[in-house]
N, C-alpha and C positions, 0 to 999 in steps of 0.2 A: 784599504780593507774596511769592512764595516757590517755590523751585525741587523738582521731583518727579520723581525717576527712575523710568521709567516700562518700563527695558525694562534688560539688563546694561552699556549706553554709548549712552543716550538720557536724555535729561532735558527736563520740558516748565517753561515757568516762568507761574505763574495770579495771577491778580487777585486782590483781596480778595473777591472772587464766584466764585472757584476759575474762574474763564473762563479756556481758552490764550489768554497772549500773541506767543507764543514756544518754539519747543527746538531742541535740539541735538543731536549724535549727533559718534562718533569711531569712523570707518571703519577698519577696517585695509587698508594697499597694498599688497600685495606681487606684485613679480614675479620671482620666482626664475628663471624660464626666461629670460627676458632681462639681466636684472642679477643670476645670481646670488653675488654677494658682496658687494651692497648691503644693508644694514642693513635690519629691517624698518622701512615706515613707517605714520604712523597719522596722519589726516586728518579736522581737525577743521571742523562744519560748522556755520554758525548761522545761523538765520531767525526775525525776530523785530524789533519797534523797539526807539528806543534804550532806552527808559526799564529793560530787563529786559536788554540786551546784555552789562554789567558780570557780571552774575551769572550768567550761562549759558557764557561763553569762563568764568570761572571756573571751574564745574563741569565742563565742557569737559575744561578744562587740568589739571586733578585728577585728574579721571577716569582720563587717557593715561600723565599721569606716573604714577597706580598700577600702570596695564596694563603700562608699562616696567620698571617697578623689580618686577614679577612674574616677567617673561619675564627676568630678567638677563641681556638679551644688548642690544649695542650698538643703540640703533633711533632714529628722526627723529622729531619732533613737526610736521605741518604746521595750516597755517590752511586753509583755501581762501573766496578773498576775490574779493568782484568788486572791479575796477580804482578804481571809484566811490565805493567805501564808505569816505568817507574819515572816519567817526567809528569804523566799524570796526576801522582799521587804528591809530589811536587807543589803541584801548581794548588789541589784542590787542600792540600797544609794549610797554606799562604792564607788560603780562604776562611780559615776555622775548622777543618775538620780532622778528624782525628780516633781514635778506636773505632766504634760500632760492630757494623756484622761481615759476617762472610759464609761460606761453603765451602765445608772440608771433605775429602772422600775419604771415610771411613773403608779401614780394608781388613781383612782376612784369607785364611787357608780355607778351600774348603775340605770338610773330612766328613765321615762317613758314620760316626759315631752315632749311639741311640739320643734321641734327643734327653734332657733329665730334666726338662722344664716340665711340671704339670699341666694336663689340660683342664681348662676349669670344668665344674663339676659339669657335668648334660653335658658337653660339649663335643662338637664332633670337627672333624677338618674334610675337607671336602676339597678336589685341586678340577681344573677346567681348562679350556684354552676361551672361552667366548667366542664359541663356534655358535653360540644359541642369539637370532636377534633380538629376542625380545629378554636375553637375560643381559645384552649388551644396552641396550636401554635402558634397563633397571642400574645397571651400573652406572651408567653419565649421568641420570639423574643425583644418584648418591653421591657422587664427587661434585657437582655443580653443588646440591646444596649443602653438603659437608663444608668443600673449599671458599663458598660464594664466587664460583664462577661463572661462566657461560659456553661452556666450548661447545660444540656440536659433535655429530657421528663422525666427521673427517678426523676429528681429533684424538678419538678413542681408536680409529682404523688404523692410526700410525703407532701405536703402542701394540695392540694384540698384533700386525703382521711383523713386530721385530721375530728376530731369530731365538727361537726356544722359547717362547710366551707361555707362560702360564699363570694361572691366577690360583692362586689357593682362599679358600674359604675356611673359617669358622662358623657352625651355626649349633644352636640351642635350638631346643625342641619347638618354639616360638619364634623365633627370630636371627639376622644376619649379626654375628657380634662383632665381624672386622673383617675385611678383606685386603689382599697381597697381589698385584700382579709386578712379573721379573722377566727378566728375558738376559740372553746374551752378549755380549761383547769379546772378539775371540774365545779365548778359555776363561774369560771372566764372566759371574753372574752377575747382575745389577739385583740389587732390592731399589726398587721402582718406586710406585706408589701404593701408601699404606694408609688405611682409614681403619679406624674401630668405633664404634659404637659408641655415644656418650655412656650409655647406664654400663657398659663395659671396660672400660678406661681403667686405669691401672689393677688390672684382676689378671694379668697375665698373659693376654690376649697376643698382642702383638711380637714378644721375643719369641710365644711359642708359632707362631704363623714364620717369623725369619728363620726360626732352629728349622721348619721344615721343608720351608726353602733352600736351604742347606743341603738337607737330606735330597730334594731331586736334583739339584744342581750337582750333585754327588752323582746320581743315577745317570746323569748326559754327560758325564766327563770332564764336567770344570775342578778347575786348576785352585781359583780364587775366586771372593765375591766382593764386591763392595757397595757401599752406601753411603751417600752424598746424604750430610746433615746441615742445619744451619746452627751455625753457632751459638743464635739467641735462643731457636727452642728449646722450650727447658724441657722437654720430655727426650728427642729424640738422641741429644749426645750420652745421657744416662744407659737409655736403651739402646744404642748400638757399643756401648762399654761393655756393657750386661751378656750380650751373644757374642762375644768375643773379638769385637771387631777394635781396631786400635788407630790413632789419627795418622794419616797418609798425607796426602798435596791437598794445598789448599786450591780450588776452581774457582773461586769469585770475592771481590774486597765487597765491604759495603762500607766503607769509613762514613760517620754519622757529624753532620756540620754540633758543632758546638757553642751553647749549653744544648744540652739532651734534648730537653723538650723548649720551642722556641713558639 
């Protein structure tokens, strides 16, 4: 067996028949527009059985810690592990890591109740499906540069044709202050993706956008809703305590190699 990098933070690991059994890659994460003065981070990922796993979070881990000690600037080492793999989580111990992040699905009931969050002052709600194209491009704009990403129109097509899509708005007499789109999963609602507004940020904006989410999710027949947070955000496990929501299964480890920043 033996490991072959095959790209500049890719590596595949071959049989003695040079056959793939396995590779790995280390992502870089960064989100400056959101966190910027979080350290950068880099996200390492493996696919592969056990027999080749030891030797590829190796190469892995090698790899990141050179990209770090390049960049001399403070940055994180992540894993990303399903919940399951528990030879994985094993092996990547062994290595130095240890706590870090993950993704929890936050869950609740859903009911029917008036909502008793205020709306901030001027403010109206507004709900849609992005039946409109040109307010569908307004929208991937704002989450590209919200998230600092790059997706295109394929990527927004597969969010509004889920089952039960809707997007709710906030807007002030001047401007968008945050926007929701949700959709279905059997009788479960998803709270999807949620953006607000910097100059809007903690003014109420987004529990009362989920409370009304609620309220249609209520009007189509669901049972339950949930919302997948990350551990680290410091805003979002606050704000999904706040509309009732309480920690369910966790969906993703992110165990962080140690010391913290390397």
């Amino acid at each position: 067996m033996k490991i072959k990098r095959t790209s500049e933070n890719k590596y595949v690991a071959l049989d003695d028949h040079d056959i793939k059994i396995g590779s790995c890659a280390v992502a870089r994460r960064e989100l400056p527009r959101i966190f910027p003065d979080a350290p950068t981070q880099y996200v390492i990922k493996v696919s592969c059985d056990d027999e080749c796993r030891d030797l590829l979070y190796g190469a892995a881990v090698t790899r990141a810690r050179l990209i770090a000690l390049k960049q001399q600037q403070p940055c994180r080492i992540f894993a990303d592990m399903d919940v399951n793999d528990k030879k994985g989580l094993e092996v990547i111990r062994a290595l130095g890591f240890g706590g870090g992040d993950g993704i929890n699905r936050m869950v609740r009931p859903v009911t029917d109740e008036r909502i008793t969050f205020p709306v901030p002052v001027h403010c109206t709600i507004v709900r849609d499906f992005l039946e409109n194209e040109d307010e569908r491009q307004k929208c991937l704009k704002r989450y590209n540069e919200c998230f600092g990403t790059d997706y295109d129109k394929s990527w927004l097509k597969k969010i509004y044709t889920r089952r039960d899509f809707a997007r709710i708005l906030m807007v002030s007499p001047s401007e968008l202050c945050g926007e929701l789109m949700v959709w279905s999963q059997g009788y479960t609602g998803v709270i999807g993706i949620i953006q607000v507004a910097r100059a809007w940020r903690r003014k109420g904006v987004a529990s009362y956008l989920i409370e009304d989410a609620r309220k249609y999710f209520a009007s189509i027949g669901l049972k339950n809703m949930v919302f997948d947070v990350w551990l680290s955000s410091p805003g979002s496990l606050p704000l999904a305590k706040k509309c009732g929501f309480h920690k369910g299964e966790m969906l993703k480890l992110y165990p962080r190699l140690t010391p913290e920043e390397v």
